[in-house]
Backbone as ProteinMPNN parsed JSONL, in Angstrom:
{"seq_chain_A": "XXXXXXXXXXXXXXXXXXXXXXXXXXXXXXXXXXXXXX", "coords_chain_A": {"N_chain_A": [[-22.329, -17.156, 2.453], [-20.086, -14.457, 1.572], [-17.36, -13.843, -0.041], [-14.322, -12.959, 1.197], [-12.841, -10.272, -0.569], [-9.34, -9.508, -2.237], [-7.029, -7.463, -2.601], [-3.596, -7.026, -4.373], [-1.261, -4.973, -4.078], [1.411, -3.461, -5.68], [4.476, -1.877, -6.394], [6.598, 0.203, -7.486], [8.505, 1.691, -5.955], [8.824, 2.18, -2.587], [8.936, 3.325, 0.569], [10.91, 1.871, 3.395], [12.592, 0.995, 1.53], [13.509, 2.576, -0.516], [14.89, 5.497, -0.665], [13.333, 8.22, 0.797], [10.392, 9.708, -0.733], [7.809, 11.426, -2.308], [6.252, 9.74, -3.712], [7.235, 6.974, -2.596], [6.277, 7.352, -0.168], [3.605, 7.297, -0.39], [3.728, 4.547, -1.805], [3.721, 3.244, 0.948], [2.191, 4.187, 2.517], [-0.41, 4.505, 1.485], [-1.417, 1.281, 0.961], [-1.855, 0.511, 3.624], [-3.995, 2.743, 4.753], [-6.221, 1.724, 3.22], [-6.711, -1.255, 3.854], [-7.07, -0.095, 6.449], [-9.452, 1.085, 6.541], [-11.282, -0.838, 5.12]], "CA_chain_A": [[-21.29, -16.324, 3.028], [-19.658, -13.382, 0.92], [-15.995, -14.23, -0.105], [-13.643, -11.528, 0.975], [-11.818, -10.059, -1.859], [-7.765, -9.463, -1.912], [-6.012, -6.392, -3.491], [-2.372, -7.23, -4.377], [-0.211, -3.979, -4.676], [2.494, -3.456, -6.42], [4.695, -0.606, -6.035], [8.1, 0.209, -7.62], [9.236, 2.338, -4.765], [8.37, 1.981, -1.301], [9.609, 3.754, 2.105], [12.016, 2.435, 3.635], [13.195, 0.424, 1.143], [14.043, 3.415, -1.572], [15.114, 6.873, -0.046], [12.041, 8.623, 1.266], [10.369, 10.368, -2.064], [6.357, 11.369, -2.467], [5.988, 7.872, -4.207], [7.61, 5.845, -1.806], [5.394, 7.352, 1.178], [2.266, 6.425, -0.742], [3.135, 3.17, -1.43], [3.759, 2.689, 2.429], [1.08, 4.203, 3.422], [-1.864, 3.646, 0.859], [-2.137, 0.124, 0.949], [-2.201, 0.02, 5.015], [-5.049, 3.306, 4.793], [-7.166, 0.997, 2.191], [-7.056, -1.496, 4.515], [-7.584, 0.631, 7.653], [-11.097, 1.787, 5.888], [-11.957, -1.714, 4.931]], "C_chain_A": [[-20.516, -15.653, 1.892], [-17.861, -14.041, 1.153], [-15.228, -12.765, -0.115], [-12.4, -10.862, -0.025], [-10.202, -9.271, -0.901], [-7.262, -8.689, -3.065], [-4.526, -6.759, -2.783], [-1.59, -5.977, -4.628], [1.186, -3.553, -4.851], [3.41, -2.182, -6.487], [6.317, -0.715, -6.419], [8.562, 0.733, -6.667], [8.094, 1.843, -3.586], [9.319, 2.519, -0.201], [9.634, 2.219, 2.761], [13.322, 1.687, 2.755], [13.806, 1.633, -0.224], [14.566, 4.987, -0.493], [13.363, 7.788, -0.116], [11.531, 10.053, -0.124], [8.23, 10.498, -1.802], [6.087, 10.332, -2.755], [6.116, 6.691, -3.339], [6.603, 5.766, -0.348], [4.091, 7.171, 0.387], [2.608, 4.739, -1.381], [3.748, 2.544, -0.282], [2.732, 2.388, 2.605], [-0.462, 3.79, 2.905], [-2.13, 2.481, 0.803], [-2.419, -0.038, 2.579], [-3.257, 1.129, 5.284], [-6.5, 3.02, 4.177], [-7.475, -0.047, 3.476], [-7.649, -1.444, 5.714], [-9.368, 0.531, 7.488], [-11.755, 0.279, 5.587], [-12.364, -1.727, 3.169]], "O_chain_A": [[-20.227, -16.503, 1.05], [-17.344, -14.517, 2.164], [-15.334, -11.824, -0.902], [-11.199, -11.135, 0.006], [-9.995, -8.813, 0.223], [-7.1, -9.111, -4.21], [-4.19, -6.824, -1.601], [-1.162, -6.027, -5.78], [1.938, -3.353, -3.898], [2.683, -1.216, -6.721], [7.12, -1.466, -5.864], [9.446, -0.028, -6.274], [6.974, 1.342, -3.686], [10.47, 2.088, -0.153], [8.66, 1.468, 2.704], [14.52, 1.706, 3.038], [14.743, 1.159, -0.867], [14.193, 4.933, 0.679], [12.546, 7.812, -1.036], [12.194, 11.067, -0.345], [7.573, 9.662, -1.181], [5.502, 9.732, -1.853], [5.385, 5.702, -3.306], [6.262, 4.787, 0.317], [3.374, 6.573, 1.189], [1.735, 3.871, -1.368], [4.27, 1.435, -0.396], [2.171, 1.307, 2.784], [-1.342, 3.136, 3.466], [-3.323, 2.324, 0.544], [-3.333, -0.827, 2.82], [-3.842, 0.739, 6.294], [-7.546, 3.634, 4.386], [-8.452, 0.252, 4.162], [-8.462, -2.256, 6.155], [-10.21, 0.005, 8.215], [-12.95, 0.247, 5.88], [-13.099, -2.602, 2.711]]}, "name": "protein", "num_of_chains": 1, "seq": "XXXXXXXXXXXXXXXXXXXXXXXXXXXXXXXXXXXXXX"}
């Protein structure tokens, strides 16, 4: 059986915890579209 690997990401900004900035909406949304895709 194949062990499923685990990306940890790290992200100085983040929506909604910083004021909403290009940076902060990718690290919302890119780690939950990585996972989406598998």
């Amino acid at each position: 059986m194949a062990k499923v690997k685990k990306v940890l990401f790290i992200m100085q900004e983040m929506t909604p915890y910083v004021p909403e900035s290009e940076m902060a909406n990718a690290g919302r949304f890119f780690p939950q579209a990585i996972q989406e895709r598998g």
